[in-house]
PyMOL Python script that loads the backbone (N, CA, C, O; Angstrom):
from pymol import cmd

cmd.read_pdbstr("""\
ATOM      1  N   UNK A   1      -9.183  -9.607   5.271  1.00  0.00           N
ATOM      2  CA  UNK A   1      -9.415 -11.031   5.103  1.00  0.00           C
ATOM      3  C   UNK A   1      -8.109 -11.818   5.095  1.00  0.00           C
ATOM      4  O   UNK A   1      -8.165 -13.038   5.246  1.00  0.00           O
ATOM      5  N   UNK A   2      -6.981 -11.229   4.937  1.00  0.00           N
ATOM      6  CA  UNK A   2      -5.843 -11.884   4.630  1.00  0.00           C
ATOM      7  C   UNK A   2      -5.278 -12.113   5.557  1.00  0.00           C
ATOM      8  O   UNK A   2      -4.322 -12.835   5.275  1.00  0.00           O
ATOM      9  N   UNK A   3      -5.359 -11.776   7.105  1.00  0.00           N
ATOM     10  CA  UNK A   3      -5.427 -12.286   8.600  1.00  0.00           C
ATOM     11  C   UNK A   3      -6.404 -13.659   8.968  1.00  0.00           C
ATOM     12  O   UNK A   3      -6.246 -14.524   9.829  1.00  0.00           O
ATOM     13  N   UNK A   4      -7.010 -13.555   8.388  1.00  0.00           N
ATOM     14  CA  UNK A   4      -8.238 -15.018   8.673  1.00  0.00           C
ATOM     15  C   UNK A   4      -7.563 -16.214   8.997  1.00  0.00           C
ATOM     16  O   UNK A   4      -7.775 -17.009   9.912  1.00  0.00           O
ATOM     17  N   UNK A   5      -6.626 -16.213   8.004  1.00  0.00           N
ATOM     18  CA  UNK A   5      -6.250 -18.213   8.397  1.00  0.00           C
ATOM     19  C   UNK A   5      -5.499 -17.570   9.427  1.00  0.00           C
ATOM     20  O   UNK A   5      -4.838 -16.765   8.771  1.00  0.00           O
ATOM     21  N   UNK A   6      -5.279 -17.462  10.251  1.00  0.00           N
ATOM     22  CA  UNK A   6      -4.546 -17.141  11.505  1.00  0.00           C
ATOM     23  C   UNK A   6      -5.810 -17.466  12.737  1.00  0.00           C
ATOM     24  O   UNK A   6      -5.493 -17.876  13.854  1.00  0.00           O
ATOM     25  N   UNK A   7      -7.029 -17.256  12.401  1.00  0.00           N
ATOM     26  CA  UNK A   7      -7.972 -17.565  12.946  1.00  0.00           C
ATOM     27  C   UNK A   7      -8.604 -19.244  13.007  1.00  0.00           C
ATOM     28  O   UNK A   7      -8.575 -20.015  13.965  1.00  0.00           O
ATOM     29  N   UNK A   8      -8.987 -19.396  12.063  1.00  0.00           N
ATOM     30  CA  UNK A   8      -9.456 -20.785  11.321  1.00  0.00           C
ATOM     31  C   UNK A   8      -8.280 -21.580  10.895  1.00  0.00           C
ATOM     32  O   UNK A   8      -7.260 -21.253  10.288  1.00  0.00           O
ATOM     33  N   UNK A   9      -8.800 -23.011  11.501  1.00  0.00           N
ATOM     34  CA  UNK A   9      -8.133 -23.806  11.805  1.00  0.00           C
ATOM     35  C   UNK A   9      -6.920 -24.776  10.188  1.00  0.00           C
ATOM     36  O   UNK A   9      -5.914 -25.483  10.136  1.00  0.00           O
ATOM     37  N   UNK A  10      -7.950 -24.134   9.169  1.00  0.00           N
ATOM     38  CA  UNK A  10      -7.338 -24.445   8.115  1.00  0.00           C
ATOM     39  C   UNK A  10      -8.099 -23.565   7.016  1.00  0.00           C
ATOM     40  O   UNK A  10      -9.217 -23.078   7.183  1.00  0.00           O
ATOM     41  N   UNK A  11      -7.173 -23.417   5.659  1.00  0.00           N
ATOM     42  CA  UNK A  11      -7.684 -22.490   4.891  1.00  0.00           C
ATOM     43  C   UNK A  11      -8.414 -22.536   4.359  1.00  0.00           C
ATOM     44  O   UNK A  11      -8.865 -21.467   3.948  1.00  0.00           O
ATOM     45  N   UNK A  12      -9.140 -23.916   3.932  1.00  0.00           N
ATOM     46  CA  UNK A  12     -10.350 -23.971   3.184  1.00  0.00           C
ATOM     47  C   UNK A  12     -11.295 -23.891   4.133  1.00  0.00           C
ATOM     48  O   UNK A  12     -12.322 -24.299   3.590  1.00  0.00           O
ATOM     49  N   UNK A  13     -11.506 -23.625   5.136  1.00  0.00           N
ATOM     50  CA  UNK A  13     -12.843 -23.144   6.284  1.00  0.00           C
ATOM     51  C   UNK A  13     -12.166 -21.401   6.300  1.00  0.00           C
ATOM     52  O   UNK A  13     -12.858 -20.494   6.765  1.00  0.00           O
ATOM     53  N   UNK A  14     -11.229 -21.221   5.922  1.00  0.00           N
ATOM     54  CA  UNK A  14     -11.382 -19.661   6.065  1.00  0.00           C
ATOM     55  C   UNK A  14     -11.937 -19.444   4.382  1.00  0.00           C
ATOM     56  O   UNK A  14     -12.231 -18.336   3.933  1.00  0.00           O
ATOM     57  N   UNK A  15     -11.972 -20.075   3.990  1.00  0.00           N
ATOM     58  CA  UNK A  15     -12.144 -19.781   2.337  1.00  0.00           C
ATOM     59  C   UNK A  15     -13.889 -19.973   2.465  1.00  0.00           C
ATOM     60  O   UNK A  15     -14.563 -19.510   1.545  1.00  0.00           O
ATOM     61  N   UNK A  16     -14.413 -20.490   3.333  1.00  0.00           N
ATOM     62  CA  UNK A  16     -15.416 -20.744   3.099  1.00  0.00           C
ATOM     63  C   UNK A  16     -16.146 -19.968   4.131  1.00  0.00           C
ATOM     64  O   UNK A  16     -17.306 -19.652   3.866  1.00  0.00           O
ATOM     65  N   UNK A  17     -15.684 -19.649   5.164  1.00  0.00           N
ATOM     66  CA  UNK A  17     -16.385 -18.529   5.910  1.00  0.00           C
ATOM     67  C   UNK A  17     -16.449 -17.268   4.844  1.00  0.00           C
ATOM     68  O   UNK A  17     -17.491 -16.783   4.402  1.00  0.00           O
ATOM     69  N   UNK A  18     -15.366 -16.924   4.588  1.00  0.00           N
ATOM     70  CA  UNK A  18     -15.525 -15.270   3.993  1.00  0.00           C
ATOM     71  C   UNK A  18     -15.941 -15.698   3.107  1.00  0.00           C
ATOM     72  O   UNK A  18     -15.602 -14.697   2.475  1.00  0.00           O
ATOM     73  N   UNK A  19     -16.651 -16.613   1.976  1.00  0.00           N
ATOM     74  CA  UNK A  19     -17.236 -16.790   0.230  1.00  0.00           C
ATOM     75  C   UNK A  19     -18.604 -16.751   1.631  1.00  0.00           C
ATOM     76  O   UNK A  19     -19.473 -16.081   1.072  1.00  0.00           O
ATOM     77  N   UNK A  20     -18.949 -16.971   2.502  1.00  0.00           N
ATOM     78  CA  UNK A  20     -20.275 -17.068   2.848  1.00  0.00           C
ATOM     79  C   UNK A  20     -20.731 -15.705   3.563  1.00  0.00           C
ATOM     80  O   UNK A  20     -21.855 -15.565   4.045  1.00  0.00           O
ATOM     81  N   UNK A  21     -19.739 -14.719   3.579  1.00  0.00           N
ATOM     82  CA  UNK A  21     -19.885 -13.061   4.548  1.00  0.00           C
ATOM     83  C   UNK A  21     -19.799 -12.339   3.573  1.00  0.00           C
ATOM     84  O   UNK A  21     -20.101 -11.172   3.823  1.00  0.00           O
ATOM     85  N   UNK A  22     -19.420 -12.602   2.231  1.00  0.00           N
ATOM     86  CA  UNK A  22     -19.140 -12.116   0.961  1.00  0.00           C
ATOM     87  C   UNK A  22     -19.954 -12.175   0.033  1.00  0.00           C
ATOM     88  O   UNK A  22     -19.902 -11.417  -0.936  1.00  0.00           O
ATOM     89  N   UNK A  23     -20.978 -13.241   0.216  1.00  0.00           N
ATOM     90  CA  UNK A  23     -21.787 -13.794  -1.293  1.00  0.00           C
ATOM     91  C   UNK A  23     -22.267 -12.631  -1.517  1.00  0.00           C
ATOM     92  O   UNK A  23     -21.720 -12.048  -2.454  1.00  0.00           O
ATOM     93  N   UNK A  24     -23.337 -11.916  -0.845  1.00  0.00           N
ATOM     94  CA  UNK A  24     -24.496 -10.650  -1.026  1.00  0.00           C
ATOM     95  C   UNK A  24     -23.942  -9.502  -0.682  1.00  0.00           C
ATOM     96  O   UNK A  24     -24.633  -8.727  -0.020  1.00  0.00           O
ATOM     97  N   UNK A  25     -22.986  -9.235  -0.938  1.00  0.00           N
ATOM     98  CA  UNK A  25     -21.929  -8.507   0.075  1.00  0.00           C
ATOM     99  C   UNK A  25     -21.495  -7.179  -1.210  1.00  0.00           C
ATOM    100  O   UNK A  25     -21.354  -7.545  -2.376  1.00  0.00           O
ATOM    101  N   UNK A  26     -21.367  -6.095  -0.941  1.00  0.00           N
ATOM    102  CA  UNK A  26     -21.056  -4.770  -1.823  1.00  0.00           C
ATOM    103  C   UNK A  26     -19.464  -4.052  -0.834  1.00  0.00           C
ATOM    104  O   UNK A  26     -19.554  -3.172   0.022  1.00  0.00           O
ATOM    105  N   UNK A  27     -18.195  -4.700  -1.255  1.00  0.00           N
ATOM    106  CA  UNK A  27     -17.171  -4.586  -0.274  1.00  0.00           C
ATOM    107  C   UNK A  27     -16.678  -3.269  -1.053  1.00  0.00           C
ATOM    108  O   UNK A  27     -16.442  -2.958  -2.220  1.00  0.00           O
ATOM    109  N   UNK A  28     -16.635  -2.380   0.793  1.00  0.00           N
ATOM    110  CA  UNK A  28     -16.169  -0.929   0.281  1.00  0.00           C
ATOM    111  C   UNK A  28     -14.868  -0.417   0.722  1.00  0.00           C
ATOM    112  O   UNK A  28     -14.622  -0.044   1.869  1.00  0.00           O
ATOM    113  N   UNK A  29     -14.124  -0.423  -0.175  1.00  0.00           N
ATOM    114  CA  UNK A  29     -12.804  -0.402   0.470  1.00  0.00           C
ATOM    115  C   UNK A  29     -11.856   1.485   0.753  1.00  0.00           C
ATOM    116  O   UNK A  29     -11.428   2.241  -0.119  1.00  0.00           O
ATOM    117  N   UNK A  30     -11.841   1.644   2.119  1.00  0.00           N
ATOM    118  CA  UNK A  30     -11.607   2.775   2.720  1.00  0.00           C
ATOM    119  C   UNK A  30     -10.311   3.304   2.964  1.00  0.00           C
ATOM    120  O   UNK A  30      -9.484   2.785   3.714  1.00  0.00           O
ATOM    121  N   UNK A  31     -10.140   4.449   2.252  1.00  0.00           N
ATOM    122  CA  UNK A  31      -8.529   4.714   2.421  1.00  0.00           C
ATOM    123  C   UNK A  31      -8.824   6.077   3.240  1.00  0.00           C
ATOM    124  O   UNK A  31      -9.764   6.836   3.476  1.00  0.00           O
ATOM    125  N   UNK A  32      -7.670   5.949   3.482  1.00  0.00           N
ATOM    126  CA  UNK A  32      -7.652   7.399   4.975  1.00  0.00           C
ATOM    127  C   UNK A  32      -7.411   6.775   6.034  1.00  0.00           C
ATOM    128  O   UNK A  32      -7.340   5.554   6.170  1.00  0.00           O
ATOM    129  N   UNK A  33      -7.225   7.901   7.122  1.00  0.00           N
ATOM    130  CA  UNK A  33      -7.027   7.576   8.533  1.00  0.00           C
ATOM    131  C   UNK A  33      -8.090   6.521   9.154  1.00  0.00           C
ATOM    132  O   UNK A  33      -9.100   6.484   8.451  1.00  0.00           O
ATOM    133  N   UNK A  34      -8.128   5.968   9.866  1.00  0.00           N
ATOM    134  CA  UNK A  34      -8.858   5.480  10.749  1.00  0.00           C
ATOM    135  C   UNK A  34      -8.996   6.728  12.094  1.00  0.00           C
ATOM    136  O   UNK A  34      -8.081   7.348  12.637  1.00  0.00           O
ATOM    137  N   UNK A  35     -10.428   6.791  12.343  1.00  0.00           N
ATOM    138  CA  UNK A  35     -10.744   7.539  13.711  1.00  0.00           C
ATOM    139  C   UNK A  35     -10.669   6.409  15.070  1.00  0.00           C
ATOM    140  O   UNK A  35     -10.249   6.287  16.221  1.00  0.00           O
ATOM    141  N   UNK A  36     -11.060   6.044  14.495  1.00  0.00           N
ATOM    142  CA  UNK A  36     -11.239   4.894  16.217  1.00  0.00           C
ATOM    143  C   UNK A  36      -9.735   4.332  15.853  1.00  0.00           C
ATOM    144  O   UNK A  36      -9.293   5.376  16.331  1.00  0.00           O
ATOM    145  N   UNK A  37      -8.985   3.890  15.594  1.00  0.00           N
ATOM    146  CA  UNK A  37      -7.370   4.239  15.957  1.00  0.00           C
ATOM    147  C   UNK A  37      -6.670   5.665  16.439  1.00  0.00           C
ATOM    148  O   UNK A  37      -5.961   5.846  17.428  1.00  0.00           O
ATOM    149  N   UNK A  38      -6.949   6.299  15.769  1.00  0.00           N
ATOM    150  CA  UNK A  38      -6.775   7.791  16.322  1.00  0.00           C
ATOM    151  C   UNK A  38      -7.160   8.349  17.580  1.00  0.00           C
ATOM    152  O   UNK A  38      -6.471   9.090  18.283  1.00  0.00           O
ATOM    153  N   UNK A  39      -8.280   7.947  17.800  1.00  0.00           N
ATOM    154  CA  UNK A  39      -8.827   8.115  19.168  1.00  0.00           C
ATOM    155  C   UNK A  39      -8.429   6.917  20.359  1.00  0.00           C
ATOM    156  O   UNK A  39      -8.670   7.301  21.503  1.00  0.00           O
ATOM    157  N   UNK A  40      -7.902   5.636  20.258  1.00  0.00           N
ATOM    158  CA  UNK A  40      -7.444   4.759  20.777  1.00  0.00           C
ATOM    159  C   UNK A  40      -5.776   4.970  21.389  1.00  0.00           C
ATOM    160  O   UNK A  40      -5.361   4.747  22.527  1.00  0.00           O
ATOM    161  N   UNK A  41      -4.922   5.552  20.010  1.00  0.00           N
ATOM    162  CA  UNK A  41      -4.246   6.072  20.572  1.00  0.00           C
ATOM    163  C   UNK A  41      -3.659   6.961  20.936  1.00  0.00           C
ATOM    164  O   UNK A  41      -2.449   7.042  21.145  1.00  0.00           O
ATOM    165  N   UNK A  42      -4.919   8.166  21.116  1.00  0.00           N
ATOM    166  CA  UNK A  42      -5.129   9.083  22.102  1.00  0.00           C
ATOM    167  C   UNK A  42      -5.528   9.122  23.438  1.00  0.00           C
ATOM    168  O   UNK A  42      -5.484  10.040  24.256  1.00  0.00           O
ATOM    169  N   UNK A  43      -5.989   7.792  23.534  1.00  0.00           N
ATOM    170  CA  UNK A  43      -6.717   7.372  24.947  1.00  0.00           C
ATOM    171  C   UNK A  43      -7.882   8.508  24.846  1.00  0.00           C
ATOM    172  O   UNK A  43      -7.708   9.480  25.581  1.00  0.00           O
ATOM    173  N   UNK A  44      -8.691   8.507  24.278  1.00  0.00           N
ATOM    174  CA  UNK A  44      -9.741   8.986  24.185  1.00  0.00           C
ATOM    175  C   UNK A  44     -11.045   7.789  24.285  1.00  0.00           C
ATOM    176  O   UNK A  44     -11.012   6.650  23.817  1.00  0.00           O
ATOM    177  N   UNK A  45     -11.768   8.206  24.772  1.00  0.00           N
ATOM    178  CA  UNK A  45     -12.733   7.154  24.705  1.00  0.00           C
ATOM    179  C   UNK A  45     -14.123   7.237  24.273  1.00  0.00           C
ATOM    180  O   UNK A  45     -14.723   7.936  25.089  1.00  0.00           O
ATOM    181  N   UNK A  46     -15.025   6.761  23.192  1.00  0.00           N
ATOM    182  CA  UNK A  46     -15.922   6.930  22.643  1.00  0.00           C
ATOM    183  C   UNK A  46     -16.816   7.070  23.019  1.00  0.00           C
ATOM    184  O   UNK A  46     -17.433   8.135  22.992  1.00  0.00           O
ATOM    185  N   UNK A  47     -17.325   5.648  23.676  1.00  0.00           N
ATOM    186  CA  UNK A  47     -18.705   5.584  25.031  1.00  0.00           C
ATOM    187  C   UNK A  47     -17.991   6.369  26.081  1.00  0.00           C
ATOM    188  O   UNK A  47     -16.851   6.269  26.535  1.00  0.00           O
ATOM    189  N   UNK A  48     -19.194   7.349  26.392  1.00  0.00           N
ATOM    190  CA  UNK A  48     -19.101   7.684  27.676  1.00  0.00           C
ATOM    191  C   UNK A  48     -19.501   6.587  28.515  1.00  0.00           C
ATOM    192  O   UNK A  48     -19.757   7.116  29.597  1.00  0.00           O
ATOM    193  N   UNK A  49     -19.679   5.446  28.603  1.00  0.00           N
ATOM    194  CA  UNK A  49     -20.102   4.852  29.639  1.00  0.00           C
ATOM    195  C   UNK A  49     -19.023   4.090  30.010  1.00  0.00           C
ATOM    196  O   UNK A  49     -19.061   3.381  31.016  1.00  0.00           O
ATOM    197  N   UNK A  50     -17.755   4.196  29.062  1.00  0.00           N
ATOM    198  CA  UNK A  50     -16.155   3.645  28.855  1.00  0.00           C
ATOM    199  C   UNK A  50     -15.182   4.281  29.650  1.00  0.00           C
ATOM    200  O   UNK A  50     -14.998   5.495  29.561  1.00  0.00           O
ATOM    201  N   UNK A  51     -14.499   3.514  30.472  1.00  0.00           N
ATOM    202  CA  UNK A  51     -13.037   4.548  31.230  1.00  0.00           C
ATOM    203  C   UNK A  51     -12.350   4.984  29.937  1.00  0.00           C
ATOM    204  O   UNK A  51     -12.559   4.163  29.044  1.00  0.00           O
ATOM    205  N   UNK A  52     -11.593   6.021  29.554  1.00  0.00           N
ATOM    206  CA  UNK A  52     -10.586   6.445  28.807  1.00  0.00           C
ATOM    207  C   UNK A  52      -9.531   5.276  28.914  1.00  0.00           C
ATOM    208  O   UNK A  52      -9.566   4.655  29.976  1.00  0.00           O
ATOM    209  N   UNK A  53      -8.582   4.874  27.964  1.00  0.00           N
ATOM    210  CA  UNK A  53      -7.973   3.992  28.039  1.00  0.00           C
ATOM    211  C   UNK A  53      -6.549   4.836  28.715  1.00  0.00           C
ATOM    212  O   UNK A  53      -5.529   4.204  28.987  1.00  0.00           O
TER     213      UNK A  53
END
""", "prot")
cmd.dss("prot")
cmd.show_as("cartoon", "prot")
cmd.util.cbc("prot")
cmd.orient("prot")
């Protein structure tokens, strides 16, 4: 979330998008590798229906 205002045009519309993706929201926060980075930069590709990068 701390990339957002980089998106939205000012911070109180980023403040108010994520309080509205957040209200009902159970945020699970994941430590470890990432696979789909791992596999990205492996040039591996997930969908087979995908060229390998």
């Amino acid at each position: 979330f701390r990339e957002w205002d980089q998106i939205f045009p000012s911070g109180s519309m980023t403040v108010a998008a994520v309080d509205r993706l957040v209200h009902h929201c159970h945020i699970v926060g994941i430590k470890g590798e990432s696979y789909r980075q791992k596999q990205a930069a492996a040039g591996v590709s997930i969908d087979q229906n995908d060229p390998p990068m």
